[in-house]
N, C-alpha and C positions, 0 to 999 in steps of 0.2 A: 504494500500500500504506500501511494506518493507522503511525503512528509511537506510538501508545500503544501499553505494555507487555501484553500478553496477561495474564489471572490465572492465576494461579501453579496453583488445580485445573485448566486449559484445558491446562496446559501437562503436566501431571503426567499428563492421562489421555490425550493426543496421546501421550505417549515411552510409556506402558502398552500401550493400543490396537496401533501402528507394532512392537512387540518381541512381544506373544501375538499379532497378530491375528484378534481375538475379542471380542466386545464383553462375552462370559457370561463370560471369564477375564480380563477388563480392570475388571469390576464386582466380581467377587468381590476382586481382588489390591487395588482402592482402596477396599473396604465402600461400591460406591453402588449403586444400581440400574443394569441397563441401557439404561435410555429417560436416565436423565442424563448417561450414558458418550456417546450419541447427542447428546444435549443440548449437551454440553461441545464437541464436534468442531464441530458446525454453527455454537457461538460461537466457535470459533478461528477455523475459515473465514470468516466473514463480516468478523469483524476484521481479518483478513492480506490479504482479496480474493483468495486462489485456492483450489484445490481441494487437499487433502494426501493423499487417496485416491482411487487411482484407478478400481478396482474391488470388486466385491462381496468377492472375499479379502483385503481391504486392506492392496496392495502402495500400495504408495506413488510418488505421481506425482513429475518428477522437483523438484519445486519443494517436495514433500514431504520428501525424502531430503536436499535441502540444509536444509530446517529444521531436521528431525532432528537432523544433527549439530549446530546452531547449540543447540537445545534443551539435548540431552544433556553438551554444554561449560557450559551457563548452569549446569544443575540440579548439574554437577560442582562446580560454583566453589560452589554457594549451602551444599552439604555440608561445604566447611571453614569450619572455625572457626575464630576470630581467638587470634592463641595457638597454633594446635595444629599452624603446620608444612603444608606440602601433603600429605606422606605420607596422611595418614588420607584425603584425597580422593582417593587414587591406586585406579584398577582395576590389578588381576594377569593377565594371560592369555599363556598356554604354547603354544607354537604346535609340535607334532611334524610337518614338512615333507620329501617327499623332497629329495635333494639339487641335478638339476637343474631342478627344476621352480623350487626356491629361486631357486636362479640366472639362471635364463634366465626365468620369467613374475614370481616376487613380486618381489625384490629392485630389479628397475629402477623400480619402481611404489609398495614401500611406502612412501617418504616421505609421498606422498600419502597415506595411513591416519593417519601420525604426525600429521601437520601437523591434521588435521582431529578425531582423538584425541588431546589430548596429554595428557591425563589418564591415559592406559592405556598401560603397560610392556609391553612385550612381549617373551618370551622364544623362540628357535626355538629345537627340538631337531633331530636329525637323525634319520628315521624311512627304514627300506629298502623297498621294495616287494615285496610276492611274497614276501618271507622273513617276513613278521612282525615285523619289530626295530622297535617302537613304544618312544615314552619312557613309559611307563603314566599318569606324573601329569600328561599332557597335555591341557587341557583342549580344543581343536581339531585333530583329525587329519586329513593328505592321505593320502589312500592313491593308489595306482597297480595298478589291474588291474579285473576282471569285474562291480565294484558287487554281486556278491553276499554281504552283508556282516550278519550274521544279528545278531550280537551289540551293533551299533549302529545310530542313526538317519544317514541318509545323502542325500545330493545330490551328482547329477554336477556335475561344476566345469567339464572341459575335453575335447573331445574331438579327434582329431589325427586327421593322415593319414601315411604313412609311406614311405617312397622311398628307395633305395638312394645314399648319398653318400660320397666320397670326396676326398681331397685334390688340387688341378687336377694337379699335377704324377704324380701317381698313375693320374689320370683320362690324361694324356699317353701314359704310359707302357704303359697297360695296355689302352688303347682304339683305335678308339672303341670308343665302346659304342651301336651302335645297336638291338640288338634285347636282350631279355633274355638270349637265350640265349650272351649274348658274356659272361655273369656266367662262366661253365662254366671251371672252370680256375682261373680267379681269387679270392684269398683274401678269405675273408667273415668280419668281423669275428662273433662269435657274442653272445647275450643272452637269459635267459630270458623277461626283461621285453618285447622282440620277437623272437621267431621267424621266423624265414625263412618259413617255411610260409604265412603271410601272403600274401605276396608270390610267391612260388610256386603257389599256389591260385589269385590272382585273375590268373594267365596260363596257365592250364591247364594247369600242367607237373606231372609226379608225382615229379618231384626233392626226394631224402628229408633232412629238415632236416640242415645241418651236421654234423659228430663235430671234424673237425678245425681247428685253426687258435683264436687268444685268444678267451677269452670272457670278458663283465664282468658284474658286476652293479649297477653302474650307468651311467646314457646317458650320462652326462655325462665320465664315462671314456672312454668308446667313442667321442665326440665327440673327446675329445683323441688318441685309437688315430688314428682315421683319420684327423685330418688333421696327422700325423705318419709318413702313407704305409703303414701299416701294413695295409691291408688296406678293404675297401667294407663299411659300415657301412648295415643297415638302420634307420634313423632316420626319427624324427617330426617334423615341421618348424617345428613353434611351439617345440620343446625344443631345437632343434638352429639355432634364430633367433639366436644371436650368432656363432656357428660362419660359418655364409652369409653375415650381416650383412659380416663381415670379412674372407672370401672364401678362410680356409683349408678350408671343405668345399664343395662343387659335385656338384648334384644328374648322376646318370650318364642320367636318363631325364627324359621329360615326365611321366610319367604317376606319378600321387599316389592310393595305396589304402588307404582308410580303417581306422584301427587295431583291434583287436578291443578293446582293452582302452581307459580313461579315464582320468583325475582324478576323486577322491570327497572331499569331506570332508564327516567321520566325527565324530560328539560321541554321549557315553550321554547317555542320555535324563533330562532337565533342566539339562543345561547351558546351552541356550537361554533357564532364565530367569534369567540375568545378562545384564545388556543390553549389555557389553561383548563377550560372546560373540557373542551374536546381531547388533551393532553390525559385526562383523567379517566376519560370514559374513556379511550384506549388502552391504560394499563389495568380499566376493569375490567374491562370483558377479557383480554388475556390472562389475567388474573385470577379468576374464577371460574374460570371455562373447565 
């Protein structure tokens, strides 16, 4: 790989191009043509020796995405001014997350985003699923349910499976548990966010969702119900991964049934052109995938 410095237009329309994906909105945002938007790309490639896209919708190969960040750090630094303090080169971004998605997928992970943005602050709010309870001035939203999601642009992030779990010493007590039908009797933690029926459905049973016994509105509550003996918890397993990891929940079955509902996140339309937005939603959905 060349050790000269790239020009500073090659570099300006590589971070345009990688954030619109478009070469007629990557011309228009830097006044050139797009045969020199084309132009500029094939002299960064030939200078770096690899390819930065990989396909005709120009995602980015993975040699592309570590440029990027190196890119997007340079052009952050070359924006302050001497005198003026980092402040003025700082990006803002509001992050409304539910709460264990927080916990159990971002949290173990985001240092990696800092470390690689340290340019960009970031704030998380706490957003609910299924209720509505969003921070409004949030500039990126997780949602949790159907992706049918009218009033934003949106992308799935995560999708789980879901299996009835318990605390061992509960799983003891109340077991075994070898076929579904040994649920019968036994207290089920309740959740709008999963349903029983789920689960119930994909074993052919017509057993009518729960009425009794706690119910949460968040998993990650109902993660600490059951493996506090409280009762069998229908859980999703990448959300309920620190739970297992440490062995106070233990799945009651083998068998894993894909959830109805997902991970979305959620931006109105033009947030993605702040490239710390669209910076972010790129190393999420890699991230989580």
């Amino acid at each position: 790989m060349s050790t000269r410095i790239p020009p500073i237009q090659c570099l300006l329309t590589f971070e345009a191009l990688a954030r619109l994906r478009s070469v007629t909105q990557a011309s228009e945002e830097l006044c050139v043509t797009p045969s020199a938007v084309s132009h500029r790309i094939r002299q960064l490639e030939q200078l770096l020796g690899v390819k930065l896209f990989g396909r005709a919708d120009f995602s980015l190969t993975t040699e592309g995405s570590e440029y990027l960040a190196n890119v997007r750090e340079g052009l952050s630094t070359l924006q302050r001014f001497p005198g003026a303090g980092t402040s003025p080169g700082r990006r803002k971004l509001k992050l409304a997350v539910t709460p264990t998605f927080s916990r159990s997928i971002l949290l173990p992970k985001l240092r990696q985003f800092c470390d690689a943005y340290p340019e960009i602050d970031l704030t998380l709010q706490v957003s609910i699923p299924l209720l509505d309870v969003v921070a409004e001035d949030a500039d990126l939203t997780i949602r949790y349910g159907t992706g049918r999601y009218a009033d934003v642009e949106h992308i799935c992030l995560l999708k789980d499976e879901v299996t009835p779990l318990a605390s061992p010493a509960f799983a003891r007590e109340h077991g075994p548990f070898q076929s579904v039908n040994d649920l019968e009797g036994v207290p089920l933690l309740r959740s709008p966010l999963e349903p029983w029926r789920t689960w119930f459905a994909a074993h052919d049973l017509d057993w009518p969702e729960p009425t009794d016994g706690s119910q949460f509105n968040d998993v990650g509550l109902m993660c600490d119900a059951a493996s506090a003996g409280m009762g069998v918890g229908l859980l999703r397993l990448k959300l309920a991964a620190p739970w297992l990891e440490s062995g106070t929940l233990v799945p009651l079955f083998d068998r894993h049934v894909p959830s109805p509902h997902a991970h979305y996140l959620c931006w109105r339309t033009g947030t993605m052109d702040r490239w710390e937005c669209a910076a972010f939603a790129e190393w999420l959905k890699k991230t989580v995938s």
